[in-house]
C-alpha positions in Angstrom: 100.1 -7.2 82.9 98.9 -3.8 81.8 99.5 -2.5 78.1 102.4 -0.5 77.8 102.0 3.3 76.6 101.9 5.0 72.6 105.5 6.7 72.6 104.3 9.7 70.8 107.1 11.0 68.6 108.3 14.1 67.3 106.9 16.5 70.0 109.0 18.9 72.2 112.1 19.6 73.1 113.3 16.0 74.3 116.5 14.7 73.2 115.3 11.2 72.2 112.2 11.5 70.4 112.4 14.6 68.7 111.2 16.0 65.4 113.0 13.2 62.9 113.0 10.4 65.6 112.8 7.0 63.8 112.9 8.6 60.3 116.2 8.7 59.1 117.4 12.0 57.7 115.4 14.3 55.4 113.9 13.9 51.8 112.1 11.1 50.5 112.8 8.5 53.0 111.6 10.8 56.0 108.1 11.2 54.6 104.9 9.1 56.0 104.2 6.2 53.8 107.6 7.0 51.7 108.3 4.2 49.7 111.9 3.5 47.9 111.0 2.8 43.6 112.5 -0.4 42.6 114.5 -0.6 40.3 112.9 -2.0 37.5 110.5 1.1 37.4 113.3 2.9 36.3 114.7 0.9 33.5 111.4 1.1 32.3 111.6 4.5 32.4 114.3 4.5 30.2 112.5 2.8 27.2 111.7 5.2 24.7 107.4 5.7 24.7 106.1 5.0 21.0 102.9 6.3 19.6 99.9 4.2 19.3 100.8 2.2 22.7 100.0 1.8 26.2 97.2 4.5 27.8 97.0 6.3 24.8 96.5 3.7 22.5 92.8 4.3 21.7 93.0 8.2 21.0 95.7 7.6 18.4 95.3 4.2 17.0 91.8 3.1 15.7 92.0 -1.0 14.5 88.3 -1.7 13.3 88.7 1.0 10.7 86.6 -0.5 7.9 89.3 -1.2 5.2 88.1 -1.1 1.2 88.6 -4.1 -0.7 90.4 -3.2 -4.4 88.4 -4.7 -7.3 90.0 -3.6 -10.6 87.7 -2.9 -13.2 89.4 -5.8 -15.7 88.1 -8.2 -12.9 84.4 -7.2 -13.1 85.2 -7.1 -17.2 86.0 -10.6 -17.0 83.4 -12.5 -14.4 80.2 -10.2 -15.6 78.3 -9.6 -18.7 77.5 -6.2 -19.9 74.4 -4.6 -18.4 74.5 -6.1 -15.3 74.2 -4.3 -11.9 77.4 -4.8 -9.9 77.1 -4.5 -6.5 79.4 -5.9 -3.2 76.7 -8.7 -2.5 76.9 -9.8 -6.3 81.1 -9.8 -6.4 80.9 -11.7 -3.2 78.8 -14.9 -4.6 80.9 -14.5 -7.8 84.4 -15.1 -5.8 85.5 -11.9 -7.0 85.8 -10.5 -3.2 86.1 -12.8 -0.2 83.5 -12.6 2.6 84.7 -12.0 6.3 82.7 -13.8 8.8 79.6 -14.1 7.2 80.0 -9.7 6.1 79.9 -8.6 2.9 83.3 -5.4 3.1 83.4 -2.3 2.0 84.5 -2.2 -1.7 85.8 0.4 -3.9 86.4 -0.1 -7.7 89.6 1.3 -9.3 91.1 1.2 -13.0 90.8 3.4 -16.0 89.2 0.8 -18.9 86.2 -0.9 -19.8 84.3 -1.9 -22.7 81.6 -3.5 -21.5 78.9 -1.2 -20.2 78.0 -1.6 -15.9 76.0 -0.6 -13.6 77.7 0.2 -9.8 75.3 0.8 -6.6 76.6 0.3 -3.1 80.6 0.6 -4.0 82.7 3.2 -3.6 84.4 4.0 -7.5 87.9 5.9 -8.3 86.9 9.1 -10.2 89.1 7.4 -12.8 87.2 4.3 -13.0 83.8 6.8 -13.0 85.4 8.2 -16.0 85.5 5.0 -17.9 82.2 3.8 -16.6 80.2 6.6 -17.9 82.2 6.9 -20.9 81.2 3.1 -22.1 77.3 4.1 -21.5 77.3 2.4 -17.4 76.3 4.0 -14.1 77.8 4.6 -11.1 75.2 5.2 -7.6 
């Protein structure tokens, strides 16, 4: 039994297996390797794209932004004596601020009064809680 022979399509003037033989009519469907989109691709479509998610997610949304923790300057009034050097390490082993996984955060003092004179190094400070810092004789670094 010999191996019958490749029909080759599509060439000449031959009635039967002309230019669109086996292919259907024109367009999408007529193409090599054409393939129909299902369905749900297009009800997909159809959902309106919101910023921050999907491919772009990482150019527009950044999640391990270090965040400052608030300490108001009536807490630090309250848990430290005057004269003391305040720093994130120091509010941490006080309970002021919590630790995160064994990391002291980023810290940034606010408020507008104090009457106990401090010393700040390693915090971020409000320009209003600079003001009353250096006004009660402390310094900020």
């Amino acid at each position: 039994m010999t191996k019958r022979a490749y029909r080759r399509v599509g060439r000449g003037q031959s009635s039967t297996r002309g230019k669109q033989s086996g292919r259907g009519g024109k367009g999408q469907t007529a193409r090599a390797g054409h393939k129909i989109r299902p369905a749900m691709r297009d009800i997909i479509k159809k959902i309106p794209k919101r910023r921050g998610y999907g491919k772009n997610r990482g150019r527009t949304v950044w999640e391990k932004k270090p965040r400052s923790i608030a300490v108001t300057l009536a807490q630090i009034e309250a848990n430290f004596a005057a004269g003391v050097e305040i720093t994130p390490k120091l509010l941490a082993e006080r309970g002021v601020i919590a630790s995160q996984k064994h990391h002291i955060p980023m810290v940034k003092i606010v408020g507008n009064s104090v009457s106990k004179k401090f010393s700040i190094k390693g915090a971020r400070v409000s320009t209003g809680a600079k003001a009353a810092i250096e006004k009660a004789g402390g310094t900020v670094s």
